[in-house]
C-alpha positions as CSV (number, residue, x, y, z in Angstrom):
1,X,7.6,-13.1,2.5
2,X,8.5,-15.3,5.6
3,X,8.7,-12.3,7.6
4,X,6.0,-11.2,6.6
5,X,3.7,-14.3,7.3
6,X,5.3,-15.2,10.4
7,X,4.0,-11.2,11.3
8,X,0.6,-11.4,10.1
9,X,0.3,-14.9,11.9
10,X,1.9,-13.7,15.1
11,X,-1.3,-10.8,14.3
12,X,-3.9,-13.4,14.0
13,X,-4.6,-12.2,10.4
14,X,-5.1,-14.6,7.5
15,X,-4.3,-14.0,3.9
16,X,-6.7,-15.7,1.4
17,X,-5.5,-19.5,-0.5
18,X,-4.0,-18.4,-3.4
19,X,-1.3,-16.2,-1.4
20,X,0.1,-19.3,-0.6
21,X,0.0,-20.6,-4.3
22,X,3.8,-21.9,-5.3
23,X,5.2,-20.4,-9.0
24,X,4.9,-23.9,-10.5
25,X,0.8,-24.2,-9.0
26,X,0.4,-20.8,-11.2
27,X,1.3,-21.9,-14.5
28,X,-1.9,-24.3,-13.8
29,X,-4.5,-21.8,-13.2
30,X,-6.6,-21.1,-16.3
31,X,-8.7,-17.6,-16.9
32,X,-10.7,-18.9,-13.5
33,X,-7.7,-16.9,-11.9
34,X,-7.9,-13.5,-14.5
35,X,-9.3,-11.4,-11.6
36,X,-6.2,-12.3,-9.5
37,X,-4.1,-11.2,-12.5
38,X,-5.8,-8.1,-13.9
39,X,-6.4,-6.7,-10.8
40,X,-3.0,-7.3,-9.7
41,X,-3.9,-8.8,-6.4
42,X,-1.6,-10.5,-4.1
43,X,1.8,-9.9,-2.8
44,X,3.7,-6.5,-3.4
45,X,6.8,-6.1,-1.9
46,X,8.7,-2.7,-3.0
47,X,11.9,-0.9,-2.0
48,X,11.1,2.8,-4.6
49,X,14.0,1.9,-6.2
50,X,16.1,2.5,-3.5
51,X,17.7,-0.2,-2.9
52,X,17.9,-0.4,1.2
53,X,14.3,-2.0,1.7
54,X,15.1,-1.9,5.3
55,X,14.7,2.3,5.3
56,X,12.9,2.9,2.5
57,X,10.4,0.5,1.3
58,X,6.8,-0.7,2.0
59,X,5.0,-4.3,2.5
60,X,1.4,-4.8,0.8
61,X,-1.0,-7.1,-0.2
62,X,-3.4,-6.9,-2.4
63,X,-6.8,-8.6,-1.1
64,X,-9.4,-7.3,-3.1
65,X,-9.4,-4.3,-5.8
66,X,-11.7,-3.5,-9.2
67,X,-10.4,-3.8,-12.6
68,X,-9.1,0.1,-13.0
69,X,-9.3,-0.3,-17.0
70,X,-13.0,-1.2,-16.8
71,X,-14.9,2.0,-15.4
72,X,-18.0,0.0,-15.6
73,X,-16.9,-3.1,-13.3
74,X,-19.1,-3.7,-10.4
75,X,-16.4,-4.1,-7.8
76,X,-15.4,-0.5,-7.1
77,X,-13.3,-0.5,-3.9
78,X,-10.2,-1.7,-3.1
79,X,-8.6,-3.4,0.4
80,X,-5.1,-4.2,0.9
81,X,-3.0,-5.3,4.3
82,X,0.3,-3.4,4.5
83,X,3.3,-4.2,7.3
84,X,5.3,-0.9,8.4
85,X,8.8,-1.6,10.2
86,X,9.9,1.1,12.9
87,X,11.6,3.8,10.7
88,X,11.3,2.1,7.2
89,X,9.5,5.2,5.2
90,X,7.1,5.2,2.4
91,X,8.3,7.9,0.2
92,X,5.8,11.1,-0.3
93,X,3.1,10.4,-2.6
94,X,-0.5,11.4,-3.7
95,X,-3.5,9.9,-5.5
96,X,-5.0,11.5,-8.6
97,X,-8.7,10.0,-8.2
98,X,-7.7,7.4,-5.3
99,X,-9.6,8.1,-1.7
100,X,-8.2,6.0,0.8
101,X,-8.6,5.5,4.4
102,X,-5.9,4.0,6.6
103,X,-6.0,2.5,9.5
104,X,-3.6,1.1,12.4
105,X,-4.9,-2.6,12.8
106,X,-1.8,-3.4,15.3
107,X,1.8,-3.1,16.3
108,X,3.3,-0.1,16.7
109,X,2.2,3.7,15.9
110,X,1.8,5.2,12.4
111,X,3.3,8.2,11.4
112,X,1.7,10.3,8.5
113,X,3.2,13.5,7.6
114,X,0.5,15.6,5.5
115,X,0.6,18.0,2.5
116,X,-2.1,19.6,0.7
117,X,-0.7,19.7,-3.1
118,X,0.0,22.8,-4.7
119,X,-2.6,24.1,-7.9
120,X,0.4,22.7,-10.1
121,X,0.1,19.8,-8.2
122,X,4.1,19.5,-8.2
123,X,4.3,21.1,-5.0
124,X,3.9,21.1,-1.2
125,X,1.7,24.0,-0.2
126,X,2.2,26.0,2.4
127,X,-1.6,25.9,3.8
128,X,-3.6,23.9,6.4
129,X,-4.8,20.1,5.7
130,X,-8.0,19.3,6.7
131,X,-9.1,15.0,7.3
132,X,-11.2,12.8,8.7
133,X,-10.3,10.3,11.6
134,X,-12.2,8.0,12.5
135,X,-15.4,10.1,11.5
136,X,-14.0,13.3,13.3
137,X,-13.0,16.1,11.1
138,X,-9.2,17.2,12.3
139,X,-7.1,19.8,11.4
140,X,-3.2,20.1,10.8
141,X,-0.6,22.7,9.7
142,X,1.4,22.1,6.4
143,X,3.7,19.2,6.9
144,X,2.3,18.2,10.2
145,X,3.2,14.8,11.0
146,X,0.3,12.8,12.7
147,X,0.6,9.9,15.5
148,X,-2.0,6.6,14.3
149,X,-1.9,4.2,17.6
150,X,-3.7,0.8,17.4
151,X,-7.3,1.1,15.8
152,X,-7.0,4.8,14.7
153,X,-7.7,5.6,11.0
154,X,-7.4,9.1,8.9
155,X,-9.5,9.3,5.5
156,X,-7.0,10.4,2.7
157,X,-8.6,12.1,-0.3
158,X,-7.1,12.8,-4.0
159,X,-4.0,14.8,-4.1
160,X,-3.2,14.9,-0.5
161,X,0.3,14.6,-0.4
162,X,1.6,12.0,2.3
163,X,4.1,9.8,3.4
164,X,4.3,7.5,6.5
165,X,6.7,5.5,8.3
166,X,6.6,3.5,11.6
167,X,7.3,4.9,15.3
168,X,10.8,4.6,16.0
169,X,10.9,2.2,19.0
170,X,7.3,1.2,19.0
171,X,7.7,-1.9,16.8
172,X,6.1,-3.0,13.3
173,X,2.6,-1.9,12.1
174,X,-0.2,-3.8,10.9
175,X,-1.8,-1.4,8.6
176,X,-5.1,-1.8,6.5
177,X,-6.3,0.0,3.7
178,X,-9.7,0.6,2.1
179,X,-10.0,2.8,-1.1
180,X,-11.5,3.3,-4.1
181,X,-10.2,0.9,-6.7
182,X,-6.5,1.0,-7.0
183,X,-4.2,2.0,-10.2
184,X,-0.8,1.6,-9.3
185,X,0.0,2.2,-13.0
186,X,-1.5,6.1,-13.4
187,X,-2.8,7.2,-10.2
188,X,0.5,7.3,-8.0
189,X,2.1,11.0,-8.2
190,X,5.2,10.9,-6.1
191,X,7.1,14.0,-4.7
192,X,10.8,12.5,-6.3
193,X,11.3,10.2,-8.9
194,X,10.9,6.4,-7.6
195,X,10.7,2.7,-8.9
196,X,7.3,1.8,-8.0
197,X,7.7,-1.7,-9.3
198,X,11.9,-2.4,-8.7
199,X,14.1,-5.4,-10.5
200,X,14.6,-8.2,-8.5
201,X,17.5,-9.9,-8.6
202,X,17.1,-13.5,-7.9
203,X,19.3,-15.5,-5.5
204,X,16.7,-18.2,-5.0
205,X,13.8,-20.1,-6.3
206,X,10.5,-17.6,-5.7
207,X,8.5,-18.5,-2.7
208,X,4.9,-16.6,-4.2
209,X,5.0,-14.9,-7.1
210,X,4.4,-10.9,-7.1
211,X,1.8,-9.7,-8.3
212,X,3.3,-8.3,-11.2
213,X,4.8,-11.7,-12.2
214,X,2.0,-14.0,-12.9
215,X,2.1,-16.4,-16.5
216,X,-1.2,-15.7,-18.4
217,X,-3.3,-18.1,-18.5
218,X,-2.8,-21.6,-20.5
């Protein structure tokens, strides 16, 4: 979490008040804060169960998402701010209803290999994936890996099969992402079993809470 502020600082990108709420400021916050905790906004820090964060693992934070167990909510979209290191992979992965576009806000380049998924959606087809970038319909063979530098963005619909790490040698990414609203719980469909949400094992008092830690409310 220090890394990652001292990054998004060093980026000139702010993170709303309550990321910066201590665990003992929480237990305080009445059903004012239920949108924080339904939603599951805030920090999200995740290795996939792998245990070597460093090569296999992914930085996000929640900023705004819809409630996904209320299909009549008003807020419908979803934006979170992700950091990338150089190498460190997010493993492949599709959306069931989720339509996402990401977008290089900084830092190094974004690579995003690309899968169409097969009609038993348990597979990688062999067959050409079409996208949008940046409002520009693109092509790509099966597996194709494609380069996002600083600003570029590519429109990822339901059950496109991708995963992404960042450009060895290019330095850390600042990625965004802005989707419909987002269900980690039933709308992730990974190529390999993987912990979405690992254990933690903790050596120290929590700086923030995860998202997936909060106390209900008093």
């Amino acid at each position: 979490m220090r890394k990652a502020i001292a990054f998004l600082q060093e980026r000139k990108f702010h993170l709303p008040p309550f990321a910066f709420w201590a665990p003992d400021e929480w237990k305080t916050k009445g059903h004012e804060a239920d949108e924080i905790r339904n939603n599951h906004l805030g920090w999200d820090i995740t290795d996939f169960g792998s245990g070597q964060f460093e090569e296999v693992g992914l930085f996000l934070f929640t900023l705004r998402n819809g409630d996904p167990a209320d299909p009549n909510a008003s807020k419908t979209y979803c934006e979170k701010v992700m950091i990338v290191r150089e190498g460190q992979t997010t493993p492949m992965h599709f959306h069931w209803s989720k339509a996402e576009d990401i977008i290089n806000r900084g830092g190094g380049n974004l690579m995003i290999e690309l899968w169409n998924a097969t009609e038993g959606e348990a597979g990688l087809a062999q067959t050409p994936v079409v996208v949008a970038m940046d409002g520009l319909e693109r092509r790509f063979e099966a597996g194709e890996v494609v380069r996002l530098t600083p600003g570029e963005s590519v429109t990822l619909g339901p059950r496109l099969y991708h995963k992404f790490w960042g450009e060895p040698g290019q330095g850390t990414v600042l990625v965004g992402e802005v989707s419909k609203v987002n269900d980690d719980a039933t709308d992730n469909r990974f190529d390999a079993p993987v912990g979405r949400f690992p254990e933690v094992e903790e050596d120290e008092p929590p700086l923030h809470l995860l998202c997936t830690e909060y106390p209900a409310a008093p």
